[in-house]
mmCIF file of the C-alpha atoms, coordinates in Angstrom:
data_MODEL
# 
_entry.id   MODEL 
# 
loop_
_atom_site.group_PDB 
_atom_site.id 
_atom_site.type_symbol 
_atom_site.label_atom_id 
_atom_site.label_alt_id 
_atom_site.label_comp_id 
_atom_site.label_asym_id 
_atom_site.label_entity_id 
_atom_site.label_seq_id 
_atom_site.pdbx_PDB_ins_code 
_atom_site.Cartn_x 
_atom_site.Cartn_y 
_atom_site.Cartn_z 
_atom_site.occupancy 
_atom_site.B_iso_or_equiv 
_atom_site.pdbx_formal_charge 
_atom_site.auth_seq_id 
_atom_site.auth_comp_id 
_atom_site.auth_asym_id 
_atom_site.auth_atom_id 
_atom_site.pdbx_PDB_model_num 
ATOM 1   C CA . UNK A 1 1   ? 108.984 -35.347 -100.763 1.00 0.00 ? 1   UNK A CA 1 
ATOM 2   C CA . UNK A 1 2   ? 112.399 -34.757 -101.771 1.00 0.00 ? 2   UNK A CA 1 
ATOM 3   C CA . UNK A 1 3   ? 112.766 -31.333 -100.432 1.00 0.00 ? 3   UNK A CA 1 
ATOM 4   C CA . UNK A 1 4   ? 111.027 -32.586 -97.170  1.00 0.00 ? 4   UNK A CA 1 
ATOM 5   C CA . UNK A 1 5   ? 114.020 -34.912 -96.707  1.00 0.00 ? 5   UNK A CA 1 
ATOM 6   C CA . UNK A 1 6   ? 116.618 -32.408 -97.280  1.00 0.00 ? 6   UNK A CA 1 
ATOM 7   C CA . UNK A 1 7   ? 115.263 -30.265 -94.760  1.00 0.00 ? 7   UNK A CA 1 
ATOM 8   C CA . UNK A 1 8   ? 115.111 -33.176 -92.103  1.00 0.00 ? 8   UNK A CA 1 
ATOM 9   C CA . UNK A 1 9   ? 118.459 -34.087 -92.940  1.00 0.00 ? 9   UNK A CA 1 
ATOM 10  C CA . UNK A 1 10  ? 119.853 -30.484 -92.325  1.00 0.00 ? 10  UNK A CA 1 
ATOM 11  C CA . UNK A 1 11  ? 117.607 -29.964 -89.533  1.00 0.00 ? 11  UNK A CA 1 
ATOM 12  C CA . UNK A 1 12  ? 119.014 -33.458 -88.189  1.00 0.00 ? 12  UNK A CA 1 
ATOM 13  C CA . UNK A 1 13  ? 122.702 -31.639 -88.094  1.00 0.00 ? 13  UNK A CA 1 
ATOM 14  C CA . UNK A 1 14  ? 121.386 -28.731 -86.263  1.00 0.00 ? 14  UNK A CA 1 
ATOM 15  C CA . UNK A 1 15  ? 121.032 -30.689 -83.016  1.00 0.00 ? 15  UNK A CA 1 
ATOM 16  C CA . UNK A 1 16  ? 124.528 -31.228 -82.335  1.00 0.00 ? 16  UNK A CA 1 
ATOM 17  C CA . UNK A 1 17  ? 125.686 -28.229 -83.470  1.00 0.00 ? 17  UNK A CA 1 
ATOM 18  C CA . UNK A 1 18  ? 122.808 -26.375 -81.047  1.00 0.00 ? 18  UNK A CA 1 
ATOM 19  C CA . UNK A 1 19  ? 123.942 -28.705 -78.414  1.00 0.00 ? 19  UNK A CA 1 
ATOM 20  C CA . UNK A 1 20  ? 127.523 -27.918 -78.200  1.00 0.00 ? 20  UNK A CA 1 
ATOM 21  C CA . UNK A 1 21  ? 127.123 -24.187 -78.471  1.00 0.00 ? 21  UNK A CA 1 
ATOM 22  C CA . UNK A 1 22  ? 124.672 -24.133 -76.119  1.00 0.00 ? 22  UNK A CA 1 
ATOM 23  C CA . UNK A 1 23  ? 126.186 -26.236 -73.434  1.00 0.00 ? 23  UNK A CA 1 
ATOM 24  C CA . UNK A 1 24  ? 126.519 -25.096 -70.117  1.00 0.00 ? 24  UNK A CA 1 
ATOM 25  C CA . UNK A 1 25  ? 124.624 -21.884 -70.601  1.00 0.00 ? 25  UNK A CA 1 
ATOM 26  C CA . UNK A 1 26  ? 121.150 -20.472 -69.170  1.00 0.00 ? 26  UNK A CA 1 
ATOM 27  C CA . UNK A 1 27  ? 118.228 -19.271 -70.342  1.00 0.00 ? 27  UNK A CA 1 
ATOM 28  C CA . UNK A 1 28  ? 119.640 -15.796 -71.619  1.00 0.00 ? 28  UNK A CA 1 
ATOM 29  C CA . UNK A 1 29  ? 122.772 -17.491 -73.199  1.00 0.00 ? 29  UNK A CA 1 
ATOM 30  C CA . UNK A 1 30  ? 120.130 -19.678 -75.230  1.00 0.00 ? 30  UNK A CA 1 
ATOM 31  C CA . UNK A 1 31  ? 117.773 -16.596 -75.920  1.00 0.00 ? 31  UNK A CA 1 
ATOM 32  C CA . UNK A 1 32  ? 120.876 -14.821 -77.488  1.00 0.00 ? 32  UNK A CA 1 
ATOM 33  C CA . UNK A 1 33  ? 121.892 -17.844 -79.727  1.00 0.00 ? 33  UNK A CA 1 
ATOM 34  C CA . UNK A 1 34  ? 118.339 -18.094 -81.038  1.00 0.00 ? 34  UNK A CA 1 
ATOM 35  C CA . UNK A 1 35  ? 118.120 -13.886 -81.956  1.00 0.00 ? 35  UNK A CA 1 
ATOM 36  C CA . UNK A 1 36  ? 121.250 -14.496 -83.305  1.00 0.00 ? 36  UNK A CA 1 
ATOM 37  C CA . UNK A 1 37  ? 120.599 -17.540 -84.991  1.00 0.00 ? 37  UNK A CA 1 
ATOM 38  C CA . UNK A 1 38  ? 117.589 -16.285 -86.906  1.00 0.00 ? 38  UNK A CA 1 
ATOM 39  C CA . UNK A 1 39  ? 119.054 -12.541 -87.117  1.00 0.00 ? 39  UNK A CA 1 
ATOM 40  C CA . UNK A 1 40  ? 121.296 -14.148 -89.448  1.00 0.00 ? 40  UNK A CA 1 
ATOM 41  C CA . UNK A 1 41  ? 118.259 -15.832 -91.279  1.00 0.00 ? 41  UNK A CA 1 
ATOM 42  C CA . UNK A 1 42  ? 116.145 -12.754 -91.620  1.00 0.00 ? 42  UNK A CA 1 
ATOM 43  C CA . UNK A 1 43  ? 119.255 -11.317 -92.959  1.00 0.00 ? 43  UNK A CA 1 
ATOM 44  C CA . UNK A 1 44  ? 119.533 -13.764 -95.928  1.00 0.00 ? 44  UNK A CA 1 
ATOM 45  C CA . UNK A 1 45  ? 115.933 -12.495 -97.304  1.00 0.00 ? 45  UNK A CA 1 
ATOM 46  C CA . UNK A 1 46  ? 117.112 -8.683  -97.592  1.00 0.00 ? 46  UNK A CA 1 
ATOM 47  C CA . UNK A 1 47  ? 117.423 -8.931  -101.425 1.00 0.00 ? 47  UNK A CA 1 
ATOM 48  C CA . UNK A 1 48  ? 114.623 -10.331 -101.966 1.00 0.00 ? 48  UNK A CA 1 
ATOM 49  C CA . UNK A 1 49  ? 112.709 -7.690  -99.854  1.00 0.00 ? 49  UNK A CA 1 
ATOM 50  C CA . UNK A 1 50  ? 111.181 -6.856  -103.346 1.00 0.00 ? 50  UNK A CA 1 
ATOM 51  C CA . UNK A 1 51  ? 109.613 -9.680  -104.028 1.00 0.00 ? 51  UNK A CA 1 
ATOM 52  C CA . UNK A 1 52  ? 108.215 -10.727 -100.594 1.00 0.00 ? 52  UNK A CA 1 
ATOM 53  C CA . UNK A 1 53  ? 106.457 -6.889  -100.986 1.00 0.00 ? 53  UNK A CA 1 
ATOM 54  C CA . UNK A 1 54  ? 105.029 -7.635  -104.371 1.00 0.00 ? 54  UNK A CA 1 
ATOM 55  C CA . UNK A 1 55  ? 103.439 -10.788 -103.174 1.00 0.00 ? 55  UNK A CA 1 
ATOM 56  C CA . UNK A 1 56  ? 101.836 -9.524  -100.391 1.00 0.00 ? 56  UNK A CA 1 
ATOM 57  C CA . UNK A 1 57  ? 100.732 -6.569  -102.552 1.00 0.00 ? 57  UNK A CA 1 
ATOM 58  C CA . UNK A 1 58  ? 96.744  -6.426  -102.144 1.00 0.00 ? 58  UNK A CA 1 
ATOM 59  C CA . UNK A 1 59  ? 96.685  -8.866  -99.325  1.00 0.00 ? 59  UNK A CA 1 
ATOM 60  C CA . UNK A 1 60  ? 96.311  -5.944  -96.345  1.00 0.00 ? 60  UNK A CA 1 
ATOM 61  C CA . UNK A 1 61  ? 97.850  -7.451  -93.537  1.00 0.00 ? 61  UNK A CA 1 
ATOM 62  C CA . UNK A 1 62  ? 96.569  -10.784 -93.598  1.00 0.00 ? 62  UNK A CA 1 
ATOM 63  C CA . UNK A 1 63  ? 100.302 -12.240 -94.748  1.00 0.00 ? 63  UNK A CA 1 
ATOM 64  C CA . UNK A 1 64  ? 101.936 -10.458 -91.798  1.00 0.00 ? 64  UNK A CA 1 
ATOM 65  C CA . UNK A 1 65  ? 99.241  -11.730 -89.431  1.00 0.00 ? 65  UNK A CA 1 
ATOM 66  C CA . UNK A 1 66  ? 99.888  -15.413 -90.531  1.00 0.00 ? 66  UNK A CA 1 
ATOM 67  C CA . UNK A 1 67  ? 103.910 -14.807 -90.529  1.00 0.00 ? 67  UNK A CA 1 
ATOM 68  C CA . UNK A 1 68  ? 103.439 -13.629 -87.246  1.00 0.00 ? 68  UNK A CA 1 
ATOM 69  C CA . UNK A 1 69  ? 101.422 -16.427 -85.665  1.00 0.00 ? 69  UNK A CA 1 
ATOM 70  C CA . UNK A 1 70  ? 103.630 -19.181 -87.054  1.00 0.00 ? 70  UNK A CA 1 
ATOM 71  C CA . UNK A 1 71  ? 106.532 -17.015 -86.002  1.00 0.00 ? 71  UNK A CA 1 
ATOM 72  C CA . UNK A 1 72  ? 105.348 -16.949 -82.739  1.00 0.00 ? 72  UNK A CA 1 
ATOM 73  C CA . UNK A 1 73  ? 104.820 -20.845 -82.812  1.00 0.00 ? 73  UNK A CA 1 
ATOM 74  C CA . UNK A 1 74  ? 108.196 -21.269 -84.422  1.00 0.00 ? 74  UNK A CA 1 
ATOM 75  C CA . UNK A 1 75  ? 109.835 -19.577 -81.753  1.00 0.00 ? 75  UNK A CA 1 
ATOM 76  C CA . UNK A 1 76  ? 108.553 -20.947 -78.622  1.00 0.00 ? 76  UNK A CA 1 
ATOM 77  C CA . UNK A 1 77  ? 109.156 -24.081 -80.286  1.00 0.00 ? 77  UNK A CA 1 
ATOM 78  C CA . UNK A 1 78  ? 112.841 -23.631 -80.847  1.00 0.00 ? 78  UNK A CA 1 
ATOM 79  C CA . UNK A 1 79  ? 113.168 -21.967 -77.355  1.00 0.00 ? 79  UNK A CA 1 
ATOM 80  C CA . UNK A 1 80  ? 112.069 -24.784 -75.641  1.00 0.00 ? 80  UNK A CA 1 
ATOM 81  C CA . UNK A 1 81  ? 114.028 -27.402 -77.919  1.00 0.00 ? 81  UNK A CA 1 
ATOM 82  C CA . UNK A 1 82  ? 117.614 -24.931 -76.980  1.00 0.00 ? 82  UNK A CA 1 
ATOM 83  C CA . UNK A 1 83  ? 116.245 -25.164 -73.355  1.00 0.00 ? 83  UNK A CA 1 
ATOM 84  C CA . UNK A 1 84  ? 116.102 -29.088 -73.509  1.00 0.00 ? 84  UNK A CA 1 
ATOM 85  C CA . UNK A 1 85  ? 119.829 -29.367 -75.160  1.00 0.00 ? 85  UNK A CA 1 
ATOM 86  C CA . UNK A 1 86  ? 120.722 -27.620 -71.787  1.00 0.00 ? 86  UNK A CA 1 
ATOM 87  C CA . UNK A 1 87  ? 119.758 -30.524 -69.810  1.00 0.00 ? 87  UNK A CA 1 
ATOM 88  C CA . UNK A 1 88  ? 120.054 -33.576 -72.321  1.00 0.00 ? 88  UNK A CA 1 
ATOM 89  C CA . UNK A 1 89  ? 121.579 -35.148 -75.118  1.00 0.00 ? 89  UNK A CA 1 
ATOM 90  C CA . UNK A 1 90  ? 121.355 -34.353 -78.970  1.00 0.00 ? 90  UNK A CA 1 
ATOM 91  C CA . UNK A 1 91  ? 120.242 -37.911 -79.808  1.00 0.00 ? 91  UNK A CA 1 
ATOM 92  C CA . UNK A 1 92  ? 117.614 -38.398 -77.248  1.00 0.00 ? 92  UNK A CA 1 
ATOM 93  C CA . UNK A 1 93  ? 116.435 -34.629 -77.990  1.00 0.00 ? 93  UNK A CA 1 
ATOM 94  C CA . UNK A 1 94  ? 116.342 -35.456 -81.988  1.00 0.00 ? 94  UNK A CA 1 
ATOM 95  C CA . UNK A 1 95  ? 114.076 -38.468 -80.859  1.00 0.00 ? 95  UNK A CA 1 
ATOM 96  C CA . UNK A 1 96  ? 112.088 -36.698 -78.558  1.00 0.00 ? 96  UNK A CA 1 
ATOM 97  C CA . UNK A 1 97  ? 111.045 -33.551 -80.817  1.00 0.00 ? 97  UNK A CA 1 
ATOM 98  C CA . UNK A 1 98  ? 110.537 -36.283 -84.047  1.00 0.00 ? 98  UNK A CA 1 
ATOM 99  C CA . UNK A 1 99  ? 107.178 -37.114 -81.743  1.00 0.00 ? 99  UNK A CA 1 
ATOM 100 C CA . UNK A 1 100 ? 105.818 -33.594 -83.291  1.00 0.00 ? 100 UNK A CA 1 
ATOM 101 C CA . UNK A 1 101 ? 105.302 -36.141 -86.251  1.00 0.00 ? 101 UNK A CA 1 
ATOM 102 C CA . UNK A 1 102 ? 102.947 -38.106 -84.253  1.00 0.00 ? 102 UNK A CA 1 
ATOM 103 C CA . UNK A 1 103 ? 100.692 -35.196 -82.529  1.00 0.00 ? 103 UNK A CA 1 
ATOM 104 C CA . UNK A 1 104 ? 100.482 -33.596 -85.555  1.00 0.00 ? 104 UNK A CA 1 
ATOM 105 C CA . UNK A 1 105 ? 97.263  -35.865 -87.152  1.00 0.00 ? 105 UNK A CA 1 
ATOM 106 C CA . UNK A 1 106 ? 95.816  -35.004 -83.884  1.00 0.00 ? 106 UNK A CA 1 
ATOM 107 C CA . UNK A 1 107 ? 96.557  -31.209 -84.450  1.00 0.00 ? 107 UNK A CA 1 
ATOM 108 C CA . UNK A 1 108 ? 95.243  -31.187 -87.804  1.00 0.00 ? 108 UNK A CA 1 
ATOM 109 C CA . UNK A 1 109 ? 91.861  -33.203 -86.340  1.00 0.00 ? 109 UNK A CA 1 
ATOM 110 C CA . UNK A 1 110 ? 91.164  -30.160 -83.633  1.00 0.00 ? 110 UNK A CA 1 
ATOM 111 C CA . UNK A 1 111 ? 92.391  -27.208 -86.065  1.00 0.00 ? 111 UNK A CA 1 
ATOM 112 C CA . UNK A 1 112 ? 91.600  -28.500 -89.414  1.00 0.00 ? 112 UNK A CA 1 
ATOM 113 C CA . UNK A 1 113 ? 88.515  -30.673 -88.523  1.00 0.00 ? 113 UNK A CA 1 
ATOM 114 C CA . UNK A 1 114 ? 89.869  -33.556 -90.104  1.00 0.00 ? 114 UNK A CA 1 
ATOM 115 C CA . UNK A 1 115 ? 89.039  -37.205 -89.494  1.00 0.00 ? 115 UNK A CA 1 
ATOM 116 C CA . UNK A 1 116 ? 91.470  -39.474 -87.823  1.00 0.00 ? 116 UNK A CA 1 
ATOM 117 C CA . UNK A 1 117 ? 91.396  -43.107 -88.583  1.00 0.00 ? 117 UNK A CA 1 
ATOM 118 C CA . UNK A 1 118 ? 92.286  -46.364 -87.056  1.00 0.00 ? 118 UNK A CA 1 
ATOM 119 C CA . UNK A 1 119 ? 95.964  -46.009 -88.772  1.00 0.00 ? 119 UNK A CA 1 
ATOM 120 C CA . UNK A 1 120 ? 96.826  -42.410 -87.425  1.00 0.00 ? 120 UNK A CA 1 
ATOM 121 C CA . UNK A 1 121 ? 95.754  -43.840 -84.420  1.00 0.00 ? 121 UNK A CA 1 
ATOM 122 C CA . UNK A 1 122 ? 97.344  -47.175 -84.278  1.00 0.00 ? 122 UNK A CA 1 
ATOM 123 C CA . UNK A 1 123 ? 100.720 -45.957 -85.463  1.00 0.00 ? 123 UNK A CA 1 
ATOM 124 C CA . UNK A 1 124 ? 101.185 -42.684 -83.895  1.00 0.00 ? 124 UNK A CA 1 
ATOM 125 C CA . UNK A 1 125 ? 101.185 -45.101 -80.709  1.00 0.00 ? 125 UNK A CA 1 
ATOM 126 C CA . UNK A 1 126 ? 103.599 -47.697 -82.336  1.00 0.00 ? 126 UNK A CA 1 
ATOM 127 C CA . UNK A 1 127 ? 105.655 -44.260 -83.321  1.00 0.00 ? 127 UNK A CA 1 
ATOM 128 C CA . UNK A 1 128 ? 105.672 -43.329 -79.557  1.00 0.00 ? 128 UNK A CA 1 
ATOM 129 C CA . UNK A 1 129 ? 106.521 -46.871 -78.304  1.00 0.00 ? 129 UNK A CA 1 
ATOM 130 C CA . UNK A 1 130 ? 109.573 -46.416 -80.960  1.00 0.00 ? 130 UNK A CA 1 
ATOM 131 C CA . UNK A 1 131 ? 110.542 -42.837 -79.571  1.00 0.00 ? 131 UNK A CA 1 
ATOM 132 C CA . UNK A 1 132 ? 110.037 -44.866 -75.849  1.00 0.00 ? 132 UNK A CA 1 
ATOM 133 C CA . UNK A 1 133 ? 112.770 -47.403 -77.264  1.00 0.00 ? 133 UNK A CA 1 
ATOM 134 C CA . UNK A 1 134 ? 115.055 -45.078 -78.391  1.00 0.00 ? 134 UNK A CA 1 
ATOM 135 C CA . UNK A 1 135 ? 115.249 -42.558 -75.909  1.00 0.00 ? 135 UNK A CA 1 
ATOM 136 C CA . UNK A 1 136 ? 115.633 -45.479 -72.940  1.00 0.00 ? 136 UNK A CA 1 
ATOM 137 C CA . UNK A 1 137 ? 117.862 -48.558 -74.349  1.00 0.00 ? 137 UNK A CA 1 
ATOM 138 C CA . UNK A 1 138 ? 118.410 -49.955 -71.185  1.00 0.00 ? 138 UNK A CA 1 
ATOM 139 C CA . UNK A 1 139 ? 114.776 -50.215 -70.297  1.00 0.00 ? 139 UNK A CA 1 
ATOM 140 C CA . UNK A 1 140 ? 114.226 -47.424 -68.126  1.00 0.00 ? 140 UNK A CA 1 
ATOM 141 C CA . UNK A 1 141 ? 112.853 -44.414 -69.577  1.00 0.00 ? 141 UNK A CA 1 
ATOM 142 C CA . UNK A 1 142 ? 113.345 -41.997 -66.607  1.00 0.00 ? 142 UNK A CA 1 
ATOM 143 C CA . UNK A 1 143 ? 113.067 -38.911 -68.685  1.00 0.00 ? 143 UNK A CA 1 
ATOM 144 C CA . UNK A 1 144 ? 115.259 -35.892 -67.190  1.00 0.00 ? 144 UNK A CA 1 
ATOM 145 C CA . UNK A 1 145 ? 114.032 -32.252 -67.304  1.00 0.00 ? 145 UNK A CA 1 
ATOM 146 C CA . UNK A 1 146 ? 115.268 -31.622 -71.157  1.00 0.00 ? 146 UNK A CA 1 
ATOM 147 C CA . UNK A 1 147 ? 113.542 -34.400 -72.294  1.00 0.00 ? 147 UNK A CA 1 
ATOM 148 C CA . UNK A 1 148 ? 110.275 -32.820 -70.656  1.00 0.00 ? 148 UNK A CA 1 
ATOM 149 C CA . UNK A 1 149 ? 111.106 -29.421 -72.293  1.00 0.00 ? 149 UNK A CA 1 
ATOM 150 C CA . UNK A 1 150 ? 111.500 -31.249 -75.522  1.00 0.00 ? 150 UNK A CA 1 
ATOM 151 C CA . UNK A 1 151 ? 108.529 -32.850 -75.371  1.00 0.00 ? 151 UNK A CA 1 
ATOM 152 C CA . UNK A 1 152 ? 106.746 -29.580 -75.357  1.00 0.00 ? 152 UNK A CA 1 
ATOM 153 C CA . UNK A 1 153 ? 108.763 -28.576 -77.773  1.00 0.00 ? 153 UNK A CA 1 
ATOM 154 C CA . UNK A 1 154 ? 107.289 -31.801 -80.472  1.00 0.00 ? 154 UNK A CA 1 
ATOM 155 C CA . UNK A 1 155 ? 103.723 -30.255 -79.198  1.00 0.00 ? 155 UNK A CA 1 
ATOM 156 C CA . UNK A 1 156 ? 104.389 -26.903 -80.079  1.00 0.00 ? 156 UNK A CA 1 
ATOM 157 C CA . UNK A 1 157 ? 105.991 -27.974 -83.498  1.00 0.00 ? 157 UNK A CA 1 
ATOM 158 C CA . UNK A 1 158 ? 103.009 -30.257 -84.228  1.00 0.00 ? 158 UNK A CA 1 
ATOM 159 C CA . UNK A 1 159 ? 101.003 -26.924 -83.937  1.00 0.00 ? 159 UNK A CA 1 
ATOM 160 C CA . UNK A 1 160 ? 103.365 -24.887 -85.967  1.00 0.00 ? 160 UNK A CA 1 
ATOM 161 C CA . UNK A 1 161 ? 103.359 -27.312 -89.168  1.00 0.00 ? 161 UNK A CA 1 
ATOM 162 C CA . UNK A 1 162 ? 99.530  -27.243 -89.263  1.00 0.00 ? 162 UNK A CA 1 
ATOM 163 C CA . UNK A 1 163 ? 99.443  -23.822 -88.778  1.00 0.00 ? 163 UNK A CA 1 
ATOM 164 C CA . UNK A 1 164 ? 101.520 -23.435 -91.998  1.00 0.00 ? 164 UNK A CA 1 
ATOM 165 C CA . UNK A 1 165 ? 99.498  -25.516 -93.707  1.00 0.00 ? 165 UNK A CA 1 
ATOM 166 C CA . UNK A 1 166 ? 96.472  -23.484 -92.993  1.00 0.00 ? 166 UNK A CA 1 
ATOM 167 C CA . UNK A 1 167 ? 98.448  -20.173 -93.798  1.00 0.00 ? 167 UNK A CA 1 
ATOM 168 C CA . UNK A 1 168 ? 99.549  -21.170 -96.986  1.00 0.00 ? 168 UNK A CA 1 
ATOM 169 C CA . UNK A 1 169 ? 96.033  -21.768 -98.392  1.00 0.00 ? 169 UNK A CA 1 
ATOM 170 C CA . UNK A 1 170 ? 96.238  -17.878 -98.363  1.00 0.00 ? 170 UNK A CA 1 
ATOM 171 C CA . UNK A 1 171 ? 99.486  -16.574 -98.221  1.00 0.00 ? 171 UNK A CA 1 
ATOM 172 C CA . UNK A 1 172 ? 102.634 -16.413 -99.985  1.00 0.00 ? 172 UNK A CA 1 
ATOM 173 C CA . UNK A 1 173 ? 105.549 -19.366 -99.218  1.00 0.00 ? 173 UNK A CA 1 
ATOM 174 C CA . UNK A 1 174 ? 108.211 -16.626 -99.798  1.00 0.00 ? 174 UNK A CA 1 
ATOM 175 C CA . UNK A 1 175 ? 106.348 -14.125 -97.628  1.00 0.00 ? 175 UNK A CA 1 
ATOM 176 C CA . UNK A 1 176 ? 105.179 -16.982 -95.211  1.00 0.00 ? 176 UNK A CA 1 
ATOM 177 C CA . UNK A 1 177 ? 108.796 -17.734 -95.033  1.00 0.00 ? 177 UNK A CA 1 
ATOM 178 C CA . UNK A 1 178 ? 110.320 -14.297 -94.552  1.00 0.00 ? 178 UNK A CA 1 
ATOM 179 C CA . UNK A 1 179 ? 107.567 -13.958 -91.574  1.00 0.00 ? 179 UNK A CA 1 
ATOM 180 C CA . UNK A 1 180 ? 108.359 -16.385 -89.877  1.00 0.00 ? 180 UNK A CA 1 
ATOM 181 C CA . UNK A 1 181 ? 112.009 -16.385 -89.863  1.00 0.00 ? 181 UNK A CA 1 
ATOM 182 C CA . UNK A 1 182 ? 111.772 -12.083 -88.789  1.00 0.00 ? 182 UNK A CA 1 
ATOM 183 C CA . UNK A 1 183 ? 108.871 -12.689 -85.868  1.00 0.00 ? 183 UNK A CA 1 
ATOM 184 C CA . UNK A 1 184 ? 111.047 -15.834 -84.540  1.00 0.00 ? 184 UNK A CA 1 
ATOM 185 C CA . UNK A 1 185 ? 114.440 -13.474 -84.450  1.00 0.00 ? 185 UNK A CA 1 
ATOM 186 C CA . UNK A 1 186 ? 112.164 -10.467 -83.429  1.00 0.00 ? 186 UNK A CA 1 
ATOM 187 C CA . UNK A 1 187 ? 110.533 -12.720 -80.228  1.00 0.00 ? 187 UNK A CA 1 
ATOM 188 C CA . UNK A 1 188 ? 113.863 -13.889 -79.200  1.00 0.00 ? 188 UNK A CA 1 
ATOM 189 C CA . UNK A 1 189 ? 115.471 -10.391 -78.729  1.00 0.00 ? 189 UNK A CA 1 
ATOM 190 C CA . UNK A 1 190 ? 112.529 -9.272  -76.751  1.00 0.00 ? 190 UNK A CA 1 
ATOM 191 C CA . UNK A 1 191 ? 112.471 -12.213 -74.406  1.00 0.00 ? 191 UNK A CA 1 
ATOM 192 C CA . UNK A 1 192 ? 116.076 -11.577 -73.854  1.00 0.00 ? 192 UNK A CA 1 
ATOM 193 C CA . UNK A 1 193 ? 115.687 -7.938  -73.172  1.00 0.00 ? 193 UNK A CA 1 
ATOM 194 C CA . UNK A 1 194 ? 113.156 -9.320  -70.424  1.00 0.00 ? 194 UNK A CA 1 
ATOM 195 C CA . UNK A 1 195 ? 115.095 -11.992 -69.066  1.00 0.00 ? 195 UNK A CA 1 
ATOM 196 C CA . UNK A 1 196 ? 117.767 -11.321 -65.833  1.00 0.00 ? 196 UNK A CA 1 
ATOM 197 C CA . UNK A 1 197 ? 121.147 -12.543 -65.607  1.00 0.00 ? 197 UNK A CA 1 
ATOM 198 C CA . UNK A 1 198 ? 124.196 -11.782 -68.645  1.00 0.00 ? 198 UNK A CA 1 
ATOM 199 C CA . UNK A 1 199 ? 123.772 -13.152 -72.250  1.00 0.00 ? 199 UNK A CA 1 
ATOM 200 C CA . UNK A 1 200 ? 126.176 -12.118 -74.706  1.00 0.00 ? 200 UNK A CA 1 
ATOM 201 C CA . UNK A 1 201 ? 129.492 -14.208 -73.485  1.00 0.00 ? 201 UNK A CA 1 
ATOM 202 C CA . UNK A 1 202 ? 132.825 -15.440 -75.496  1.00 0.00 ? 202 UNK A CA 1 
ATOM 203 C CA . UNK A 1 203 ? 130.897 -18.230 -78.112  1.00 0.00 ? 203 UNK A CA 1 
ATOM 204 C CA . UNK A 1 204 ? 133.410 -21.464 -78.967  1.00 0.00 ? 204 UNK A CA 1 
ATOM 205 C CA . UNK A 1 205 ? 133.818 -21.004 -82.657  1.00 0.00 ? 205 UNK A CA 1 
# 
């Protein structure tokens, strides 16, 4: 629980940091933050290359599949969280994407086969009346494009925790982890290589 927290907390930061880099860019300019972004992150795991090879020694390729898939999943859901801070705020993006939380019961129910009760039920609506709250204080909601982009973004996430829950029954956290991290930075280079219009301009600092 504790190390949950800590990574909501730091993930919590990430939103206005994301949303003032990305600022007034396009689709490239956000695909080239994101390779970046997780270039950096696949970078981190060289020394332990070692390690992530030893625990996926005997596995075939079974690890790499599941990195892959969630990598996949990871990605489009960061991709369409950047493309939301184009058109919205950080607060009212943070808000939007915490609604991941309530879809995912609902993506464990269809994936995992699991019951859902009265409660998952009954507050995941109270949770989205909340997020409704939140993202419109003045009583109209009137959500703007990013908001819709980030709401795809909390369904794509919702898939991407369960599907790490279902990899790890089988797979490394280390190698689940390094996976993950390289297919996200991998995806984002090739959707940049495929996308028109410049990238790579002058970054504030």
């Amino acid at each position: 629980l504790v190390a949950l927290v800590g990574a909501t907390a730091l993930w919590g930061v990430t939103f206005t940091l994301v949303g003032g880099v990305v600022e007034g860019r396009g689709l490239a300019g956000a695909l080239a933050f994101l390779g970046l972004r997780f270039g950096i992150a696949t970078a981190v795991f060289v020394p332990l290359l070692p390690a992530i090879v030893r625990a996926s020694r005997g596995r075939g390729s079974e690890p790499w599949r599941d990195g892959s898939i969630v990598g996949v999943l990871t990605f489009a859901g960061f991709l369409l969280q950047t493309m939301g801070l184009l058109e919205t705020t950080p607060p009212r993006s943070a808000f939007v994407t915490s609604l991941s939380v309530v879809c995912v019961p609902f993506a464990a129910a269809l994936v995992l086969r699991r019951a859902l009760s009265r409660a998952h039920v009954g507050l995941s609506a109270l949770a989205l009346a909340g997020v409704g709250l939140v993202v419109a204080p003045g009583g109209a909601l009137a959500p703007n494009r990013g908001d819709l982009w980030t709401l795809a973004c909390a369904l794509v996430f919702a898939w991407q925790i369960v599907a790490v829950e279902r990899a790890l029954r089988r797979t490394s956290a280390l190698v689940l982890t390094f996976g993950q991290i390289a297919a996200t930075c991998l995806c984002a280079w090739i959707a940049l290589g495929l996308s028109p219009g410049p990238a790579l301009e002058a970054w504030p600092g």
